[in-house]
C-alpha positions as CSV (number, residue, x, y, z in Angstrom):
1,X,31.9,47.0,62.5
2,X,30.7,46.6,58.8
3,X,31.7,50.9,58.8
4,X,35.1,49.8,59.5
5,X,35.6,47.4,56.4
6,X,35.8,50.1,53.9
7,X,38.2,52.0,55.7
8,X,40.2,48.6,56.1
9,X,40.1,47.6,52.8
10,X,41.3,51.0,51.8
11,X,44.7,50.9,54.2
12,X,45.0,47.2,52.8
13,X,44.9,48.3,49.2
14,X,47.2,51.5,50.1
15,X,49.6,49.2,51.9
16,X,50.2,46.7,49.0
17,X,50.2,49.7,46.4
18,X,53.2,51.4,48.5
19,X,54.9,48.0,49.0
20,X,55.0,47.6,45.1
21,X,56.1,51.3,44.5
22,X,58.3,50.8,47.3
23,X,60.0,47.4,45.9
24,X,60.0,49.1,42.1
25,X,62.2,52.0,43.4
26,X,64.6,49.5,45.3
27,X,64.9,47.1,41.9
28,X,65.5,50.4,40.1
29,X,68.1,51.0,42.1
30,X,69.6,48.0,41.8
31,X,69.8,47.5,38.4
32,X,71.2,51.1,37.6
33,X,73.2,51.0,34.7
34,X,77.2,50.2,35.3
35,X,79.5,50.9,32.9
36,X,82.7,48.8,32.4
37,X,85.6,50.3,30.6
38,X,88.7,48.3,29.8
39,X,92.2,49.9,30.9
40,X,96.1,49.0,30.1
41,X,98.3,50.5,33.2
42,X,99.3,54.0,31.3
43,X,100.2,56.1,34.5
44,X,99.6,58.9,35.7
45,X,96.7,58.8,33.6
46,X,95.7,55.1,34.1
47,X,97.2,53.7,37.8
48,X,94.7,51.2,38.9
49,X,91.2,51.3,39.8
50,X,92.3,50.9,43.8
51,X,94.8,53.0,44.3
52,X,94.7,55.7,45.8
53,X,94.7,57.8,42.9
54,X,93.8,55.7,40.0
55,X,94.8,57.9,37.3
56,X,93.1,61.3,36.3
57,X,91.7,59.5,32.7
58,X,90.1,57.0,35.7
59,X,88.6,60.2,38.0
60,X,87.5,62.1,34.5
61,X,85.9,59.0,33.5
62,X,83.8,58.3,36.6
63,X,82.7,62.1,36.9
64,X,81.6,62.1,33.6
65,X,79.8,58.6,33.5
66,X,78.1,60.1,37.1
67,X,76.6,63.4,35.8
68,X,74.3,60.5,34.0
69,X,73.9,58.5,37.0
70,X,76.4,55.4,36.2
71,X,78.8,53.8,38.0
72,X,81.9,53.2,36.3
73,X,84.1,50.0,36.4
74,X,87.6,49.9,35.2
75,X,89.5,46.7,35.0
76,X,93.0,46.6,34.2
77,X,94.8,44.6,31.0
78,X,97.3,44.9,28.6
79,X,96.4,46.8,25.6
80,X,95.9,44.6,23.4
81,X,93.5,42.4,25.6
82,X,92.1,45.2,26.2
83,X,90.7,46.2,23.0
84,X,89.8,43.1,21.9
85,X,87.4,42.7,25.0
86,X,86.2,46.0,23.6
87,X,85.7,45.3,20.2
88,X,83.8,41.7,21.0
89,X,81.4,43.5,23.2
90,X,82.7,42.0,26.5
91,X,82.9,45.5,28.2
92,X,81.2,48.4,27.4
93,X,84.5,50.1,25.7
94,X,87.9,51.4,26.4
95,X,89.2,54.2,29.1
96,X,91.3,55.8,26.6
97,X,92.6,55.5,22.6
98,X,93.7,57.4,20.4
99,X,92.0,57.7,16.3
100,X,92.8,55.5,13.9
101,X,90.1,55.0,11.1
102,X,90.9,51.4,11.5
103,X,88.9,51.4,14.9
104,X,85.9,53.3,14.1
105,X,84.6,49.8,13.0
106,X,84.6,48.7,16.2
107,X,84.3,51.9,18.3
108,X,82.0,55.5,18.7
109,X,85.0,58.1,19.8
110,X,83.7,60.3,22.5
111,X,84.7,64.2,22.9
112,X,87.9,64.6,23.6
113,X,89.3,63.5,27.3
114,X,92.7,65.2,26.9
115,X,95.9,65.5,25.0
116,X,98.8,63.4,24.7
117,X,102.5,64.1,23.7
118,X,104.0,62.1,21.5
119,X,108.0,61.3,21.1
120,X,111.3,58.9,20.9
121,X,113.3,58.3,23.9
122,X,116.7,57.5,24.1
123,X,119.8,56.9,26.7
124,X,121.3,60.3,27.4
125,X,124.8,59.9,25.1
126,X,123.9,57.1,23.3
127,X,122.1,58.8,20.1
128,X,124.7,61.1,18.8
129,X,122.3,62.1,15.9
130,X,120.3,64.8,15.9
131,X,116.6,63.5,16.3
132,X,113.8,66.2,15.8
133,X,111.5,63.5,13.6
134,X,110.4,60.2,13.2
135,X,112.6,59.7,9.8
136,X,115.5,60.7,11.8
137,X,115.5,57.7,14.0
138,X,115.6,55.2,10.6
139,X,118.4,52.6,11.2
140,X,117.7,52.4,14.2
141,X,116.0,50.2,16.5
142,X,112.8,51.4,18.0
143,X,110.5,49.7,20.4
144,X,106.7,50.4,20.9
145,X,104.0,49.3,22.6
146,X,102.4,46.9,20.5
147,X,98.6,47.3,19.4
148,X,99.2,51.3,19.9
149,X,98.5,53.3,16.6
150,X,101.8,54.2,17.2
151,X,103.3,50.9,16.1
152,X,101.8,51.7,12.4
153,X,102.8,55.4,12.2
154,X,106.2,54.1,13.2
155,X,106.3,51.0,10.7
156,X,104.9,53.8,8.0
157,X,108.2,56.0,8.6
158,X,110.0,53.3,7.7
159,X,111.6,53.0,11.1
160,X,112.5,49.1,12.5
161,X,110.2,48.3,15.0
162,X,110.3,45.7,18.2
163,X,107.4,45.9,20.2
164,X,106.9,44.5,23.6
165,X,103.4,44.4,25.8
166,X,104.2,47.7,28.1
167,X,107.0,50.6,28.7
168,X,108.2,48.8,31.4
169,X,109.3,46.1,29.6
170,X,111.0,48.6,26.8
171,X,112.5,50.6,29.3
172,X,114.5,47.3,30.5
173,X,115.2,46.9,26.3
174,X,116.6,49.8,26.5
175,X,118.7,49.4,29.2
176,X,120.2,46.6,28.4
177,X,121.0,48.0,24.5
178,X,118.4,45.5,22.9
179,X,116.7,48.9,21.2
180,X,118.4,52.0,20.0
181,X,115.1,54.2,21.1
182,X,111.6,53.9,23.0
183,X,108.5,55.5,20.4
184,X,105.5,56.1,23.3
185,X,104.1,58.4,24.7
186,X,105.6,60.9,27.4
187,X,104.2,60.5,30.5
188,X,104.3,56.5,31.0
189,X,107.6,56.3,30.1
190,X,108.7,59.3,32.2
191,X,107.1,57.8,35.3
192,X,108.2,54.2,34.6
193,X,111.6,55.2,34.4
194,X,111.3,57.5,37.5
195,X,110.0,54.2,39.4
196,X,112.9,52.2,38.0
197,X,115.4,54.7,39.9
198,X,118.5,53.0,37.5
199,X,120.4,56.2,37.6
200,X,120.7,56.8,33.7
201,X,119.7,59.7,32.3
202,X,116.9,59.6,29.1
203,X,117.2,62.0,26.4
204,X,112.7,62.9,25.0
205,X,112.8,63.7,21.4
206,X,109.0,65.2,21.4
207,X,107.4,64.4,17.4
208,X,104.1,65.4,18.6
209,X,100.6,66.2,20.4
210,X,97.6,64.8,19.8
211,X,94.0,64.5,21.2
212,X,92.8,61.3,22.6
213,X,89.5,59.8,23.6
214,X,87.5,57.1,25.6
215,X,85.9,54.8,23.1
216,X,82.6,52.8,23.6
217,X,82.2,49.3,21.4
218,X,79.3,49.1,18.7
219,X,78.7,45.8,20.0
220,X,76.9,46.3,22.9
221,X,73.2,47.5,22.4
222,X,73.1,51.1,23.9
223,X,76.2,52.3,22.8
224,X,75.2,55.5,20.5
225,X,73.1,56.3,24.3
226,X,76.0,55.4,26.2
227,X,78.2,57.5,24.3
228,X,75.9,60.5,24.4
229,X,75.6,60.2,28.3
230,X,79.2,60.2,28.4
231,X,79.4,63.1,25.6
232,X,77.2,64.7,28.2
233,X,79.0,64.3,31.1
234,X,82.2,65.6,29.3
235,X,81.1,68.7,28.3
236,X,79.5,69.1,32.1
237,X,82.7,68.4,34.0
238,X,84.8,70.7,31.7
239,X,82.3,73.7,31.8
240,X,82.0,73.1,36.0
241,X,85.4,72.8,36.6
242,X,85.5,69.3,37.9
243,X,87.6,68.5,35.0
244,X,90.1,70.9,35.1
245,X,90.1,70.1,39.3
246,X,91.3,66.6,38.4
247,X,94.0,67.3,36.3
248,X,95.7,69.7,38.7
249,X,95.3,67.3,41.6
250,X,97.8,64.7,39.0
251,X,99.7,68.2,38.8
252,X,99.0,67.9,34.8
253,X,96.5,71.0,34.2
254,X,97.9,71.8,31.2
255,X,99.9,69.1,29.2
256,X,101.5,71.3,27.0
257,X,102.9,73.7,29.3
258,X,104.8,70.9,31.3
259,X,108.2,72.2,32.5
260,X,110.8,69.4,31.3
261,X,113.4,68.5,33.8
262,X,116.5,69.0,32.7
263,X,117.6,64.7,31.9
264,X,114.3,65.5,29.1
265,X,115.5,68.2,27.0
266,X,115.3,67.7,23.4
């Protein structure tokens, strides 16, 4: 018997030792980092983070953040709300934005996510100028998204601006003749309108292209190792194919190269 209490002791000991490793692994796992980035609806890119397809800057987002082991979280809000959550530190940054030096205050740009197109939209008929710039749209009244960089570049032109929370709400402005012309960006707009199904035709003036990015907030405590996870996880998805996967699943593999429908000619 008194043999035995060694070898007792000894499954005891290796018992509690493999509980405690056992526990620390589970607790690891719970507490694995999650990720919260702040969305405004901007579809196809941004849908909603239940649908059944969120929006390929939603799907980009989450394979990136995963090749570093995070989950991603991506409530939805108007832009606006949207960035100021970001910029007080209330979620860990923002899906998407485009640079302004303004914001690198407040946020780290990652690598670029994608490209955007940029241009005026107008009731097919309505415009009977030629529009192939922003300083050709002057007298006229423009609406844009509020809180985009886009409402400054258009104030800069010298252009007469009335902004409103979301496309939708623009595209009923325009509508209705309360605006002369939409500034946004393509895609949005195009599938707004689509969804409104109001029969009229809109005329895309195309200004430009730029890059855009997913911004994390210097306010929260790991951001310069947050943004080189997601950095990271960029690069990865791109140079695997994942990336380029996503985008032709949304049936937008190459932004520049879209065929425009005939209602969008320039």
């Amino acid at each position: 018997m008194t043999r035995l209490r060694p070898i007792k002791l000894g499954i005891a000991i290796m018992a509690v030792t493999t509980f405690f490793a056992y526990s620390g692994q589970a607790h690891a796992t719970e507490t694995r980092r999650s990720v919260t980035m702040a969305c405004n609806p901007f579809p196809p890119s941004k849908i909603s983070e239940t649908a059944p397809l969120p929006g390929y800057d939603i799907e980009l987002l989450k394979a990136a953040f995963s090749v570093g082991n995070l989950t991603l979280k991506t409530p939805f809000y108007p832009w606006k709300r949207a960035y100021l959550l970001a910029e007080e530190g209330r979620v860990d940054g923002l899906c998407s934005c485009s640079y302004t030096v303004e914001r690198e205050a407040d946020m780290l740009y990652s690598a670029e996510l994608g490209r955007i197109r940029i241009g005026l939209f107008s009731i097919a008929g309505r415009i009977s100028r030629k529009i192939t710039s922003l300083g050709d749209a002057r007298n006229l009244r423009i609406g844009v998204v509020g809180g985009y960089n886009l409402e400054n570049t258009a104030e800069n032109a010298g252009l007469t601006v009335i902004t409103a929370t979301r496309e939708q709400i623009l595209l009923g402005m325009l509508y209705n003749n309360r605006i002369d012309m939409i500034y946004s960006f393509r895609e949005p707009v195009m599938v707004a309108h689509k969804a409104r199904n109001t029969g009229l035709a809109l005329r895309y003036h195309e200004t430009s292209q730029a890059p855009y990015y997913s911004c994390i907030s210097r306010k929260i405590d790991d951001a310069p190792a947050l943004l080189n996870t997601l950095n990271n996880g960029i690069k990865t998805i791109r140079a695997n194919g994942v990336y380029q996967n996503i985008l032709e699943k949304y049936g937008v593999a190459d932004v520049t190269d879209i065929k425009q429908p005939t209602a969008w000619t320039n």
